[in-house]
C-alpha positions as MATLAB code, in Angstrom:
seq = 'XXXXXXXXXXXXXXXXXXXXXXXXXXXXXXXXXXXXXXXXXXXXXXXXXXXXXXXXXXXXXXXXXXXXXXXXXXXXXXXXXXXXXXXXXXXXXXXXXXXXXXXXXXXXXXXXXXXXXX';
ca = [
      17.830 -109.755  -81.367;
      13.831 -110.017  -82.426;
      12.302 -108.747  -85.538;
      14.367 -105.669  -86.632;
      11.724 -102.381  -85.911;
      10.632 -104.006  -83.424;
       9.409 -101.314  -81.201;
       9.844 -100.519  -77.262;
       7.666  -98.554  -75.065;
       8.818  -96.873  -72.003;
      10.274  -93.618  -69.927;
      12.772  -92.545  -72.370;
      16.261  -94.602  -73.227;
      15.695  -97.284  -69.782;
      12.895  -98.926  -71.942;
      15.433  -99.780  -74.662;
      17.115 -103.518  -74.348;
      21.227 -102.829  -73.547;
      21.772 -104.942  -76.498;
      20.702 -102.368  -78.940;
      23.348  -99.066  -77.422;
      24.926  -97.946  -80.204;
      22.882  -99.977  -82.689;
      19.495  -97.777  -83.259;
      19.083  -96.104  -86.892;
      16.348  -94.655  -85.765;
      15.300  -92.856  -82.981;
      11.623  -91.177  -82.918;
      10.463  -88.954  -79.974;
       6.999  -87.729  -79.548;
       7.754  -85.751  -76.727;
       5.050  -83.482  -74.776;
       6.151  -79.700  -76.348;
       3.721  -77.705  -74.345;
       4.954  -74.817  -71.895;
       3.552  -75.638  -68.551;
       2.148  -72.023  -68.136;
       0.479  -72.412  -71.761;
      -1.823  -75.575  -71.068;
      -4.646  -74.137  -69.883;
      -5.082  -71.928  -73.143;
      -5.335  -75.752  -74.912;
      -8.572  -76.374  -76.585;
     -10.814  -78.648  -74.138;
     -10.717  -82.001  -76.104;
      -6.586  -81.981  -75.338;
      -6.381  -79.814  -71.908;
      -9.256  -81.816  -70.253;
      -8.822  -85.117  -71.865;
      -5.071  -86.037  -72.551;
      -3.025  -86.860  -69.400;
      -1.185  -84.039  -68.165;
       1.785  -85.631  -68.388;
       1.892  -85.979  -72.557;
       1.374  -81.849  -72.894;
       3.608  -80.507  -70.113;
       7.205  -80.110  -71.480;
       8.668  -77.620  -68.878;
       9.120  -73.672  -68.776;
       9.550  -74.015  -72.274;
       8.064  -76.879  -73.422;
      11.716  -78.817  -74.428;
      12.321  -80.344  -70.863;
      11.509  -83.910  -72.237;
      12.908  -83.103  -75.833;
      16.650  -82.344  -74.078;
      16.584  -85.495  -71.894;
      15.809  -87.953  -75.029;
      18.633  -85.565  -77.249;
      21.178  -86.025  -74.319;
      20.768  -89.540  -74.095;
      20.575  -90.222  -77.841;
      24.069  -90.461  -78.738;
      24.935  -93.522  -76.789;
      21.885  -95.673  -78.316;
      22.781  -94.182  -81.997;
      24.174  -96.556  -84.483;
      26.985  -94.345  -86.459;
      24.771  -93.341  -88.915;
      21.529  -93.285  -86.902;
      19.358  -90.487  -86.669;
      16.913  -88.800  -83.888;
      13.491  -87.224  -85.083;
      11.783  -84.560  -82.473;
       8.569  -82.998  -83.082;
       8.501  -78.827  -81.906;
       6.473  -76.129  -82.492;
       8.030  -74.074  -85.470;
       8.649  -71.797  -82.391;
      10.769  -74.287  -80.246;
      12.410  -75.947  -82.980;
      15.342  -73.684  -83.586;
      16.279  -74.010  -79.900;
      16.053  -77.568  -79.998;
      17.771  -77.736  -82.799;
      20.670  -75.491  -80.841;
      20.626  -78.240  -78.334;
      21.175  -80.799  -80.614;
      23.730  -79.220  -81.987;
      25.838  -78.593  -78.314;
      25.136  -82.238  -77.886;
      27.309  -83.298  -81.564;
      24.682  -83.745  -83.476;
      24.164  -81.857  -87.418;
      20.543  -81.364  -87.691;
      17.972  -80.309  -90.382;
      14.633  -78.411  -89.653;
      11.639  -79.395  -91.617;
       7.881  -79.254  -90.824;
       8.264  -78.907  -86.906;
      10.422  -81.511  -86.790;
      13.858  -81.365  -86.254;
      16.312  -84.160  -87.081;
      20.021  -84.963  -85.629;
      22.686  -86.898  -86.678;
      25.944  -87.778  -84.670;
      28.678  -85.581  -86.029;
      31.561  -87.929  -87.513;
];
């Protein structure tokens, strides 16, 4: 199975080996959080230097968060648990989202955590 933390790079749950569904304890996502029509007001150093495609999260900036929460629960071991960064203004939706998907989640520090309901 190779070293255990090993990690994997990649777009989203495809980049993870089939060997691990249903094994992961835990699942970090550093998703882009940015509302499309709010990049431009970035500072220069991000807006003009970070590709677009690590700030843009949708309408609302949770586009990418919602894919990796709806495809967490398959890759979860049973007491695994998902870690999203927000901005303390997205995170109760997210949250929300995590919680239609089974998940009981915690808020702390712009990041909110889920865990598979039993």
């Amino acid at each position: 199975m190779g070293p255990r933390g090993a990690p994997h790079r990649g777009e989203l749950t495809p980049a993870l080996p089939d060997r691990l569904r249903g094994r992961v304890d835990v699942l970090l996502a550093n998703t882009p959080y940015v509302p499309t029509d709010e990049i431009a007001l970035l500072p220069g150093e991000a807006r003009d230097h970070e590709p677009l495609a690590t700030l843009d999260g949708g309408a609302d900036g949770l586009d990418v968060a919602r894919r990796v929460v709806d495809g967490a629960g398959e890759w979860l071991s049973p007491d695994g648990r998902l870690f999203i960064e927000a901005s303390d203004r997205q995170a109760p939706d997210l949250a929300d989202h995590m919680e239609a998907r089974g998940f009981t989640t915690t808020l702390r520090e712009s990041v909110v955590t889920g865990r598979l309901k039993a």
